[in-house]
N, CA, C and O of each residue as an XYZ file, in Angstrom:
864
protein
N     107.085     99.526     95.323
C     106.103     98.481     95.035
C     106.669     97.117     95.417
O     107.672     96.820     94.768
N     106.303     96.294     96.235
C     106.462     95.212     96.986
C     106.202     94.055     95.876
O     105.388     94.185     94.962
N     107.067     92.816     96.100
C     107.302     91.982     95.048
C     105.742     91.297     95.112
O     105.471     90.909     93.975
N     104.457     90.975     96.202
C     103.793     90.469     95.959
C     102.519     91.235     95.779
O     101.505     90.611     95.465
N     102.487     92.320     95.921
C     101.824     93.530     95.014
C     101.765     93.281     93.420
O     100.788     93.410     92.682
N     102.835     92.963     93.153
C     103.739     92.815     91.760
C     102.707     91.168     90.831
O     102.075     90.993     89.788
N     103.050     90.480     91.843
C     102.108     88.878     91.566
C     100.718     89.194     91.315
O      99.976     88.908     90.375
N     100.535     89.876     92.419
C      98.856     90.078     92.638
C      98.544     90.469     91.397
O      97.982     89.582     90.755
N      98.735     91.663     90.723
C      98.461     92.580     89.518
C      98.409     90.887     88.251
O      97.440     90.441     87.638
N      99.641     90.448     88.287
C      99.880     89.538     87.148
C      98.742     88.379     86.958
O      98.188     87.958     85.943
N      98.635     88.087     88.110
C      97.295     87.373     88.444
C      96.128     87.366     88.297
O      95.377     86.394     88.220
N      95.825     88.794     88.232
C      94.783     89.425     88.162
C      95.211     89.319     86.391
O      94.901     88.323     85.738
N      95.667     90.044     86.015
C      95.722     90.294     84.654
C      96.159     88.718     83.831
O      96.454     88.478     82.660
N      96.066     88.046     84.757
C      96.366     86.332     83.812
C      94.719     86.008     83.875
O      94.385     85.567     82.776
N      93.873     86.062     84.561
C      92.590     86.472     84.704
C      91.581     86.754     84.090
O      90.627     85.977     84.122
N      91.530     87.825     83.441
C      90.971     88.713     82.541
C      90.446     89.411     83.047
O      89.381     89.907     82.677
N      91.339     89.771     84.535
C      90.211     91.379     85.196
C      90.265     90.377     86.719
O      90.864     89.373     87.105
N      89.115     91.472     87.332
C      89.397     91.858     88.580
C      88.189     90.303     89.143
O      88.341     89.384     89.947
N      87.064     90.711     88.208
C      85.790     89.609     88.283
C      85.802     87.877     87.953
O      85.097     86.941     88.329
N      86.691     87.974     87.278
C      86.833     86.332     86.662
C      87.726     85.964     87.810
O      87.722     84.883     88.399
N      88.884     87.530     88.178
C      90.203     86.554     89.393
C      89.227     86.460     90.817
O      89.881     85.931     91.715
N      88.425     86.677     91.068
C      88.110     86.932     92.015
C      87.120     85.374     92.692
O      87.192     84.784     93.771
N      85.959     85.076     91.035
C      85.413     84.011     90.928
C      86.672     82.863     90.861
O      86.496     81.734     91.320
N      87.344     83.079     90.536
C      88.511     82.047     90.372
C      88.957     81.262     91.729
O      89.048     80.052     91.939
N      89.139     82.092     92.357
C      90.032     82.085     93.929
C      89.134     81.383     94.341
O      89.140     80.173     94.567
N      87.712     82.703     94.534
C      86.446     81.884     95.528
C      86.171     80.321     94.879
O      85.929     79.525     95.787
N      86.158     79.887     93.930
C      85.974     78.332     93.179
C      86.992     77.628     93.871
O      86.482     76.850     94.677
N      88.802     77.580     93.875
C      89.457     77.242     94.028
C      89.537     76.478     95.614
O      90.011     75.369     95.863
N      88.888     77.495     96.608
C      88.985     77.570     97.641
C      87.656     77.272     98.480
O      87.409     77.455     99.672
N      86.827     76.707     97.353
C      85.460     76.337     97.856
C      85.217     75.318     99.487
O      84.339     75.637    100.289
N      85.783     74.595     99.628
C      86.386     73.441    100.493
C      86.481     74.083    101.964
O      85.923     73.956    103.054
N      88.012     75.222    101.082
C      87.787     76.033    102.474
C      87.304     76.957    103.093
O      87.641     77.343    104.213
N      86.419     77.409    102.362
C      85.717     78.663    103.196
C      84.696     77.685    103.964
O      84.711     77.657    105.194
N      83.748     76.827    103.171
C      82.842     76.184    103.848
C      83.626     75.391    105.044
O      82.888     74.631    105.670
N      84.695     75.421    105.382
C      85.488     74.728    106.842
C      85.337     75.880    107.849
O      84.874     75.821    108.988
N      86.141     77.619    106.759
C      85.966     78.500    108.005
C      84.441     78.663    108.542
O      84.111     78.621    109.727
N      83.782     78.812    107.692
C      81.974     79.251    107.499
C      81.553     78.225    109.044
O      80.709     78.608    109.855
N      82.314     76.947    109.186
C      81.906     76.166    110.183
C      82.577     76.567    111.803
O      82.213     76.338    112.957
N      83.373     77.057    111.371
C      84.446     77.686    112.730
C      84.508     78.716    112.866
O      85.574     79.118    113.333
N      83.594     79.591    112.597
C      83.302     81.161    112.752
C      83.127     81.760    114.126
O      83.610     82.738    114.698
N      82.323     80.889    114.425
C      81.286     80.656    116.129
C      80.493     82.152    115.514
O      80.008     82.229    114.385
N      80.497     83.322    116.575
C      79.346     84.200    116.697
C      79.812     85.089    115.822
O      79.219     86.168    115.858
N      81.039     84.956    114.725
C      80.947     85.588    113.452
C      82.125     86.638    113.912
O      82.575     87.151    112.887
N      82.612     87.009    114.775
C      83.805     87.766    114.387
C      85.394     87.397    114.325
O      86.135     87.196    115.288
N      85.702     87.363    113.017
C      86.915     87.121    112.801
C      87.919     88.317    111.897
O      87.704     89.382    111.318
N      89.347     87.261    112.224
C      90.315     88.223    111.739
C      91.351     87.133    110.844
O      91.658     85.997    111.207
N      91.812     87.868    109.504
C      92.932     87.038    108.773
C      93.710     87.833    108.679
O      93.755     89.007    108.313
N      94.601     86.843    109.178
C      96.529     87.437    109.264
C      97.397     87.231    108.446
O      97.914     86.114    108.404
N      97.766     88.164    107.640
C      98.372     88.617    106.640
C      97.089     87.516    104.723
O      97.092     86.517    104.005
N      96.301     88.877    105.016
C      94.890     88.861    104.214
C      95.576     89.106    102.718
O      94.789     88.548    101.953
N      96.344     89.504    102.159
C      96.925     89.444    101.000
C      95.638     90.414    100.379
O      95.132     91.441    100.830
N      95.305     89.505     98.971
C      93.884     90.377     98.131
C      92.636     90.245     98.892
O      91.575     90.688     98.452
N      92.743     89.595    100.123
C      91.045     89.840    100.682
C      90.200     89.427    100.627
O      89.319     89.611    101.467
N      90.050     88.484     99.350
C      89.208     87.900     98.613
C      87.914     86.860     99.977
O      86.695     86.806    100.143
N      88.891     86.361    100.501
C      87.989     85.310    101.250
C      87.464     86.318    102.405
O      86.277     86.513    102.670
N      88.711     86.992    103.119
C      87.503     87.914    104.114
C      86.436     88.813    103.430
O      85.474     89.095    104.145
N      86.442     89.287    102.227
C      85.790     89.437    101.616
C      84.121     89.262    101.688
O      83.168     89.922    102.103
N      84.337     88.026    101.059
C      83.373     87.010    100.876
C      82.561     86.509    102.004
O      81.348     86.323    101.905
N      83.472     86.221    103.435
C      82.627     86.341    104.813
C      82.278     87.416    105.108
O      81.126     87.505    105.533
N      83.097     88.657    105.011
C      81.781     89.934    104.877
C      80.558     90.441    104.403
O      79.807     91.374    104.688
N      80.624     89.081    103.193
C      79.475     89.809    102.224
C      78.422     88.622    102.767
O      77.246     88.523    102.418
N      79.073     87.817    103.629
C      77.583     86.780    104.267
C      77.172     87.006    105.758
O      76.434     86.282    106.426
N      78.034     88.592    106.290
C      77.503     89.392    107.303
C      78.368     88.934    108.683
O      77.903     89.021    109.819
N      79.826     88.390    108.334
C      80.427     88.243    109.987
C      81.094     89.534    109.514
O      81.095     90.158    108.452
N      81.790     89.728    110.984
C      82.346     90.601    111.272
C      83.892     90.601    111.146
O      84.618     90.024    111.955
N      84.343     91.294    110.065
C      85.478     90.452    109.568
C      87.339     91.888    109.875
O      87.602     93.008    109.438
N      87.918     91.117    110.608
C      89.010     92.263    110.181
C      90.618     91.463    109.500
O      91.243     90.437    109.769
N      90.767     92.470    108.631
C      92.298     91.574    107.412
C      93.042     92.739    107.381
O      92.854     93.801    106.788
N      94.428     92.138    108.551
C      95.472     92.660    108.589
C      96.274     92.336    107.120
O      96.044     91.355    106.412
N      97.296     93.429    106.832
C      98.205     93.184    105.624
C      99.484     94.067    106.201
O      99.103     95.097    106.757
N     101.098     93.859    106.184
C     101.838     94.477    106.351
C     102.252     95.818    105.430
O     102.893     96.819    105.751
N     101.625     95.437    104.145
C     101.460     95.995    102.937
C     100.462     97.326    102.504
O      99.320     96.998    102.181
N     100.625     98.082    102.484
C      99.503     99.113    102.133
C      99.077     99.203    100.658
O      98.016     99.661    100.235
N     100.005     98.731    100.017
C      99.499     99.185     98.453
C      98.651     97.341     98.565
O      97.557     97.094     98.057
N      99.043     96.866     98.918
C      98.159     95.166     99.059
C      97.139     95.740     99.358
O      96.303     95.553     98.474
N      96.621     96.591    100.472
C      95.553     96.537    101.164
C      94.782     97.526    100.296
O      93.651     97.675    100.757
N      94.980     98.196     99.287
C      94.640     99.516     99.098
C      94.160     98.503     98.011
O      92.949     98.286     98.000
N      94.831     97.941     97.219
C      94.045     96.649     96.345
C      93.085     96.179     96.787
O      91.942     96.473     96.436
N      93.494     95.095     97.920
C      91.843     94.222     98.731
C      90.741     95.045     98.388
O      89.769     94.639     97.752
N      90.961     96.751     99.008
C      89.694     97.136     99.340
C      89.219     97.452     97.851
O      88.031     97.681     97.625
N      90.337     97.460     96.679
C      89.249     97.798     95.525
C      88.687     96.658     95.193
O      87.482     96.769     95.416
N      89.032     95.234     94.621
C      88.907     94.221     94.310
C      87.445     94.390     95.665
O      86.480     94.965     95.161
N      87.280     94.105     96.733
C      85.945     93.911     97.369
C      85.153     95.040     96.609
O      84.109     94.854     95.984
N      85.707     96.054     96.736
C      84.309     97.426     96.370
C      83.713     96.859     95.087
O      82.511     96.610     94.987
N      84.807     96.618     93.877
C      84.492     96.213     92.615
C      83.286     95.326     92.263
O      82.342     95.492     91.490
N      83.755     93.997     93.368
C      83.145     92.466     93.233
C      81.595     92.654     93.705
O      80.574     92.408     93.064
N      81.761     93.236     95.202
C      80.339     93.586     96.224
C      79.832     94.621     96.153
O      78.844     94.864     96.847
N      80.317     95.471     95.357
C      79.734     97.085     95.337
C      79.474     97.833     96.763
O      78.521     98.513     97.144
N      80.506     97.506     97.308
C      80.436     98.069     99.023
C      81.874     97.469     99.866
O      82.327     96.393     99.477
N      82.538     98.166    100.973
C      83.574     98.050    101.665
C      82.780     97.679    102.606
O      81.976     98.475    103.091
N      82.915     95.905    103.182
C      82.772     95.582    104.725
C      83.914     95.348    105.361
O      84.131     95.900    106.440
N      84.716     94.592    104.857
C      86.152     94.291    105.931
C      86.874     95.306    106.087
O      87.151     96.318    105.445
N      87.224     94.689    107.412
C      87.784     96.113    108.136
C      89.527     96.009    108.192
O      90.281     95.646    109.094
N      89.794     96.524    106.733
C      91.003     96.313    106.865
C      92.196     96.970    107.428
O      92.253     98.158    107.113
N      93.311     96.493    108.276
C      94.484     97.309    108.608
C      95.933     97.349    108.327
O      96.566     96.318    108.099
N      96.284     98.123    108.335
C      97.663     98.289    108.101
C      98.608     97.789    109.082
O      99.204     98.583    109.809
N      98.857     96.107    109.189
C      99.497     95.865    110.620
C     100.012     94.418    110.486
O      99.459     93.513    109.861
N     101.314     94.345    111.270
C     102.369     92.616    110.691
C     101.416     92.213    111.426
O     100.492     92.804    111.983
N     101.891     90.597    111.347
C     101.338     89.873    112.049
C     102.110     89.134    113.138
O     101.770     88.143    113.784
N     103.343     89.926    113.188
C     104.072     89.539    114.280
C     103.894     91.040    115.526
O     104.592     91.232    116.522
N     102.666     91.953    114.987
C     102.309     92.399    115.706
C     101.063     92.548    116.190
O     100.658     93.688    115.960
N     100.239     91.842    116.797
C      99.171     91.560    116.894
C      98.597     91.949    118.294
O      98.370     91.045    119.098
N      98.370     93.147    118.598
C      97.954     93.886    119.441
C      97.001     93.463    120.194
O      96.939     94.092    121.251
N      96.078     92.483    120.053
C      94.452     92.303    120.605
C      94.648     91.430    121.676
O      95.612     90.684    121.845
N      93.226     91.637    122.704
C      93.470     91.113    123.651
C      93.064     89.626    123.370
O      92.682     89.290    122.249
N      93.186     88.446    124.765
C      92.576     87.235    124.375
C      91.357     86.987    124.318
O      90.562     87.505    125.103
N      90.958     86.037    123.249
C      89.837     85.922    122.544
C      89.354     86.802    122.206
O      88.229     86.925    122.690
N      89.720     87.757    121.393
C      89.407     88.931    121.066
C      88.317     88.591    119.951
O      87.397     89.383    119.749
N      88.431     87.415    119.239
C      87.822     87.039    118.158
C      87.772     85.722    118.148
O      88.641     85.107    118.767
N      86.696     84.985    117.409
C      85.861     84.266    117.583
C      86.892     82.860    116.647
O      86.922     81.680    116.998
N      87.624     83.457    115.453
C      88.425     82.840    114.605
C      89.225     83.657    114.094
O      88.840     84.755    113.690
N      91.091     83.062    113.992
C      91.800     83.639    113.271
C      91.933     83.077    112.194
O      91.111     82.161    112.229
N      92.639     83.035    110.919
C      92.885     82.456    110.104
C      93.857     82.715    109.421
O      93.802     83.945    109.416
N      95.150     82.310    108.539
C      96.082     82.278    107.422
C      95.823     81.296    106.592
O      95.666     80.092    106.796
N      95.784     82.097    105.377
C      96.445     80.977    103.850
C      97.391     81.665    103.341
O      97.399     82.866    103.070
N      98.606     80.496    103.146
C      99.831     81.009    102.181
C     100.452     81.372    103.008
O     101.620     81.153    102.688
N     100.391     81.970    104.240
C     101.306     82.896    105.060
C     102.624     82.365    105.582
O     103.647     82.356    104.898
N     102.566     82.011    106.577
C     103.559     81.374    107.325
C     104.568     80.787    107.127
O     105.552     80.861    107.862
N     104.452     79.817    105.659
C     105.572     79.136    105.489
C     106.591     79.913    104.558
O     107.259     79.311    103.718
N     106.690     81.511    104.781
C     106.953     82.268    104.261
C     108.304     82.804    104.962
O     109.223     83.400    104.400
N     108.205     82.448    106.334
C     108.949     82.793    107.381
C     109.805     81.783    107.907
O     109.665     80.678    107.384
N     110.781     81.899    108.944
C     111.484     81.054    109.728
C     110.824     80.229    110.803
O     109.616     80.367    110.999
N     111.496     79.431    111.470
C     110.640     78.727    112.696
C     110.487     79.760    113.607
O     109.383     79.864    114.143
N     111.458     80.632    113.927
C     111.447     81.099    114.953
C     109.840     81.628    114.992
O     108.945     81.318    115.778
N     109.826     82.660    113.692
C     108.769     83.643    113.455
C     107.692     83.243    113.489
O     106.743     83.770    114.070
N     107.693     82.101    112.771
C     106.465     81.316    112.878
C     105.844     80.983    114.304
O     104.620     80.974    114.435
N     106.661     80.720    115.334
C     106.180     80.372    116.309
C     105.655     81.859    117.261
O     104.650     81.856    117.972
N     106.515     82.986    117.094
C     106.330     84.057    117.423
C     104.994     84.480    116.976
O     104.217     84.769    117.886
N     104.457     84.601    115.488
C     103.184     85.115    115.323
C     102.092     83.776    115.339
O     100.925     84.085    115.099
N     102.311     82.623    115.544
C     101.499     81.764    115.543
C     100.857     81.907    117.205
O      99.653     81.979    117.449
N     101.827     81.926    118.127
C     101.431     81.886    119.479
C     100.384     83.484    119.663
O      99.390     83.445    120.388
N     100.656     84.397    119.146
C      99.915     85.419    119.246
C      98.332     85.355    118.512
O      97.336     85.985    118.870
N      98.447     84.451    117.453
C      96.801     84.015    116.867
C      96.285     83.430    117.936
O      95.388     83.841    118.673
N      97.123     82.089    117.998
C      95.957     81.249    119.446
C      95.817     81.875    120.357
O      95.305     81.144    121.205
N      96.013     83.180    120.874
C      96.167     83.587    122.012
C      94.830     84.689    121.466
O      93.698     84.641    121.946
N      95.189     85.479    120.570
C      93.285     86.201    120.554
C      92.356     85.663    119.775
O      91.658     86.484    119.179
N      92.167     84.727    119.623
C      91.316     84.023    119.120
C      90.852     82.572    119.246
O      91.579     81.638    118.905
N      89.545     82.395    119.774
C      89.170     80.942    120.206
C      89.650     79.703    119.703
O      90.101     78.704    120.263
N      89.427     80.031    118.399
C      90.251     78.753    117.166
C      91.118     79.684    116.495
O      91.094     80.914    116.442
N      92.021     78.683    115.908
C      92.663     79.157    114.673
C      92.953     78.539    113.200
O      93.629     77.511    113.207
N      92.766     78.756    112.645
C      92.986     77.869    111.469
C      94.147     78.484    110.662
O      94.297     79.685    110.433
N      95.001     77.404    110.239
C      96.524     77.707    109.482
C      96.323     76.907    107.836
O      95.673     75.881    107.636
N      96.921     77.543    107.014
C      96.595     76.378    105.785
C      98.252     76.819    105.359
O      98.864     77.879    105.493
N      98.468     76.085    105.045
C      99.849     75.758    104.498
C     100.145     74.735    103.057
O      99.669     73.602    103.132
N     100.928     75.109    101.730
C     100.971     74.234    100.891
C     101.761     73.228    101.320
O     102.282     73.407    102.421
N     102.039     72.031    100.648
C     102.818     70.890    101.051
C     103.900     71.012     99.945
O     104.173     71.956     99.203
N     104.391     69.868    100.050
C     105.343     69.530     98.924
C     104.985     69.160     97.356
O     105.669     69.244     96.336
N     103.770     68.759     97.561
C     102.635     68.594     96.334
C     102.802     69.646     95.259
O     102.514     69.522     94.068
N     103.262     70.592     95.807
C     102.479     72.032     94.568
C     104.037     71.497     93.644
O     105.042     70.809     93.823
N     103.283     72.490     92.431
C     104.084     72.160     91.583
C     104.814     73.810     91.206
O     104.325     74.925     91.391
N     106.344     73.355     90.535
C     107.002     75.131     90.675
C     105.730     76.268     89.813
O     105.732     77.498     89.837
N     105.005     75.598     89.299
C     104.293     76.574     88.304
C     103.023     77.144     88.841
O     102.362     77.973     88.216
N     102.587     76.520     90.417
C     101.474     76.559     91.431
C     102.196     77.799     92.697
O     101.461     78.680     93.143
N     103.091     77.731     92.968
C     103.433     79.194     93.820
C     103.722     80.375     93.386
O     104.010     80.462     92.193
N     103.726     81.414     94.092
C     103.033     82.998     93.717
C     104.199     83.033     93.919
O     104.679     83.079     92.786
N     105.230     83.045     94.826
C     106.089     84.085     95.137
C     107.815     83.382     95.143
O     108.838     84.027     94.910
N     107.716     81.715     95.522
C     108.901     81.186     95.105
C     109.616     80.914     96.050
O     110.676     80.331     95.821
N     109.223     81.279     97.493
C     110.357     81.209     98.472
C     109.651     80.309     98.993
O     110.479     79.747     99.710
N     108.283     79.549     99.192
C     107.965     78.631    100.184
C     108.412     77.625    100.906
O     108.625     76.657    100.177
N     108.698     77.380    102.247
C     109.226     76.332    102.993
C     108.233     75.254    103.023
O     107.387     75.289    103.917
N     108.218     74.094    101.981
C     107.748     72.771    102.301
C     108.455     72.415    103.192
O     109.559     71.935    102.936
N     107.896     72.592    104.786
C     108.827     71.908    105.821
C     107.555     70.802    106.106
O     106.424     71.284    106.052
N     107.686     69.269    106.421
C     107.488     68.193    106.710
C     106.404     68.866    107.739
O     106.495     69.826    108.504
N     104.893     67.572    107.307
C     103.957     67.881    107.976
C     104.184     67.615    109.862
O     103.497     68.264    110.652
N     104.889     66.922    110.188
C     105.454     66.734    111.684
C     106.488     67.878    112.102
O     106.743     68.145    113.277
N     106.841     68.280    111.415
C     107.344     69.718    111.891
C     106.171     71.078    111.816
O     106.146     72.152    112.417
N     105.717     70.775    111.309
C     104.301     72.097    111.179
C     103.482     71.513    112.545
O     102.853     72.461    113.017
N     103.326     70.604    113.135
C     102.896     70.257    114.379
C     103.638     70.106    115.188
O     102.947     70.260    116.196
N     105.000     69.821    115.633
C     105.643     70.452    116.225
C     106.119     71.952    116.745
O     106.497     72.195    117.891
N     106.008     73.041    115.509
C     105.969     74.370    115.906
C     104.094     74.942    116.131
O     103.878     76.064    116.589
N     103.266     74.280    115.856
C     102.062     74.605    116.703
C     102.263     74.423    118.481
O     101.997     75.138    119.448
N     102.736     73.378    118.338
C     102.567     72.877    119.961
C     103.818     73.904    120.361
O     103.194     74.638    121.127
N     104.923     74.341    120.349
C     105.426     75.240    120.446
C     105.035     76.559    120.503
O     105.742     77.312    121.172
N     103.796     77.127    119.796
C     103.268     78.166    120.044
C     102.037     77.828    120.873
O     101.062     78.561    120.708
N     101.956     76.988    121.599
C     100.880     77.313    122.692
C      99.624     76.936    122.442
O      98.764     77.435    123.169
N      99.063     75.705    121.071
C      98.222     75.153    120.541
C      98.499     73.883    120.562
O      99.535     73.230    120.688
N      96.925     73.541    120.356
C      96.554     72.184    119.950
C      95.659     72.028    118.758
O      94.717     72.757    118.444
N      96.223     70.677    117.981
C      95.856     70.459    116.950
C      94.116     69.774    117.124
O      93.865     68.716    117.702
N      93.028     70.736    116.431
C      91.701     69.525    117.103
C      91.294     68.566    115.608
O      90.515     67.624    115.462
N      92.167     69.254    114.664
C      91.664     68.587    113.285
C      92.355     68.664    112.057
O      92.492     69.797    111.595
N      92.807     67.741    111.444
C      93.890     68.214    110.390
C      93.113     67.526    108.827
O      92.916     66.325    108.642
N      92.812     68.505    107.963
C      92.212     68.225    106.816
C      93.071     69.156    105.520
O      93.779     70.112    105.837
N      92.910     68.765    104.168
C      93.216     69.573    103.284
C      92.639     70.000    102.081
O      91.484     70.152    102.478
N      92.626     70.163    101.438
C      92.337     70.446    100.118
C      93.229     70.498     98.635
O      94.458     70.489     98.710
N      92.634     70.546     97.448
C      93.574     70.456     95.958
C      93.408     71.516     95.773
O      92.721     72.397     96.291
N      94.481     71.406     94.500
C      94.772     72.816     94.460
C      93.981     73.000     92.929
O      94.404     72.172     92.123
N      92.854     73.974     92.335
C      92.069     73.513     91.202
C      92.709     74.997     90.358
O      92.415     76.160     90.633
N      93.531     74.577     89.414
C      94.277     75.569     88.377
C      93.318     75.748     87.529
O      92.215     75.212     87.635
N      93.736     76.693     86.407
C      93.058     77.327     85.367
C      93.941     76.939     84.014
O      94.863     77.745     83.886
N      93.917     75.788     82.820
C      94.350     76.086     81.767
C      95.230     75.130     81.696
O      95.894     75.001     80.668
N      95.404     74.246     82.828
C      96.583     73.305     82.724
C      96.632     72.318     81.830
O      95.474     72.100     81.474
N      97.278     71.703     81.358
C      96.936     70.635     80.307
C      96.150     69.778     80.963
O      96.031     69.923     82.180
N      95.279     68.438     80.107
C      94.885     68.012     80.621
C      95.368     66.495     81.387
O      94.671     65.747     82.072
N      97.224     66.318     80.885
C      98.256     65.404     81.432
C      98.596     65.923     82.775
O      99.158     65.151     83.552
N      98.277     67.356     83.219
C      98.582     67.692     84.710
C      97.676     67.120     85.684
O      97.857     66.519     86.743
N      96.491     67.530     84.929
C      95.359     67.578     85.504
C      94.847     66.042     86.549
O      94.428     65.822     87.685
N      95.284     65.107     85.053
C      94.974     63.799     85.601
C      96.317     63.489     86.671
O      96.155     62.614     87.521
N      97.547     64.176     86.608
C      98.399     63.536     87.642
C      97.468     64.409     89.403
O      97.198     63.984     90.526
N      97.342     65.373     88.873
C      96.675     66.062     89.990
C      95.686     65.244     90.836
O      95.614     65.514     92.035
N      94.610     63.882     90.117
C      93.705     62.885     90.578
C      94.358     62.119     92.006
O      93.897     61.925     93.131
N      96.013     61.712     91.167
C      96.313     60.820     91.877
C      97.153     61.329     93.105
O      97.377     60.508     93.995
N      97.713     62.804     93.254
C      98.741     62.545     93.853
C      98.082     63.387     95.295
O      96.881     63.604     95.132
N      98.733     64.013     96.959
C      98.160     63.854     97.888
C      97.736     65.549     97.721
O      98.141     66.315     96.847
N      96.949     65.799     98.667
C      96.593     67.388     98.210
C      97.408     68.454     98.498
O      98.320     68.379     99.322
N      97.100     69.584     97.780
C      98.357     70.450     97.932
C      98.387     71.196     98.767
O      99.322     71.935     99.076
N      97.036     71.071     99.394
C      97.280     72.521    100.932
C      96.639     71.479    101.750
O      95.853     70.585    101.439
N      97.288     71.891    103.124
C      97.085     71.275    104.339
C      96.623     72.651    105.539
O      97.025     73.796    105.744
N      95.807     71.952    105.989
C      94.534     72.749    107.113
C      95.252     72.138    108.444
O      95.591     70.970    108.632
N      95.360     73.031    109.137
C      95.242     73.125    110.401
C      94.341     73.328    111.814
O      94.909     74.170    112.509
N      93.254     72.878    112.382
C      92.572     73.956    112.942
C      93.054     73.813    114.349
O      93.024     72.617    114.635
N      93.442     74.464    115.243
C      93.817     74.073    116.422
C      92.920     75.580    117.622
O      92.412     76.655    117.302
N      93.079     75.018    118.747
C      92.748     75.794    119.370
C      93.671     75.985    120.869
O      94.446     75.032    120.787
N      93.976     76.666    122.110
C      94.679     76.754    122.948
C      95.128     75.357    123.628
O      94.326     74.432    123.750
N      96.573     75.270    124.095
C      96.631     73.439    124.618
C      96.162     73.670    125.327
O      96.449     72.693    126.018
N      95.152     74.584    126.294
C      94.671     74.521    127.652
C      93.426     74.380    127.273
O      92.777     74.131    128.289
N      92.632     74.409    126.198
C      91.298     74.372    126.005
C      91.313     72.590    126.252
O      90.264     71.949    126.184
């Protein structure tokens, strides 16, 4: 059992179930789906390293054509219950596959996407599976936390807050261009309400990427 298998469950069970974590996420992340919802184009997309699913999910259940790689099988074997549970039906087409292996041809898909992912890894890697998104897919969108989050806001503990000029530096290194850089807050559950108000003032905790090929 894989350490973020391990989170997922706790999460879920900090929650009160499968339905409240699920409404939770989708609330949290309101901002950004309505960004992907805009960069879809003719609706088929893919998220690289899809974790619980939740958001491809959710574009499945508004009819694109959705596929969510996970390196993880007991992860993925989750996603697909958490969707069956929430939608009462399996649309995403999920696989068992890294994302430093990304088989598809170019523009295979219409939009790629990561949250949480990447800054999980080294530069090298990063640039290795980043150049393989822009490459099958028209756009891509990257979301990455900043330095903002707080230790009690990450899942897993290892994240690289590396400096927003270095996260655009290893795009342009993988063979992209930046067409738009936006972010979003990060909206917790239960925090006091002395967090809450520092949360007003300070800069947001995830940063958006959307870039598309430097040759486009």
């Amino acid at each position: 059992m894989s350490d973020w298998y391990k989170v997922y469950l706790e999460q879920i069970e900090k929650n009160d179930g499968c339905e409240k974590y699920i409404q939770s996420k989708i609330s949290q992340k309101r901002k950004l789906i309505k960004l992907l919802l805009k960069h879809c184009g003719n609706g088929k997309v893919i998220e690289a390293g899809c974790g619980t699913g939740i958001i491809s999910a959710y574009l499945a259940s508004r009819g694109f054509d959705v596929t969510a790689i996970d390196v993880d099988q007991n992860i993925l074997s989750l996603a697909k219950e958490l969707e069956e549970k929430f939608y009462s039906k399996n649309l995403v087409n999920f696989k068992n596959q890294s994302i430093f292996d990304l088989d598809y041809k170019e523009d295979s898909f219409d939009l790629c996407y990561s949250v949480g992912v990447l800054e999980h890894f080294s530069d090298e890697e990063i640039v290795n599976s980043l150049s393989k998104q822009i490459k099958l897919a028209k756009k891509t969108i990257v979301v990455i936390p900043t330095k903002w989050f707080n230790d009690d806001e990450t899942l897993h503990g290892d994240d690289r807050f590396l400096e927003l000029s270095h996260w655009r530096k290893l795009i342009n290194q993988s063979g992209g261009k930046i067409i738009k850089e936006s972010s979003y807050p990060f909206k917790g559950k239960g925090f006091a309400f002395l967090k809450r108000l520092k949360r007003i003032f300070r800069p947001k905790a995830y940063k958006i990427f959307i870039i598309c090929k430097n040759n486009d």
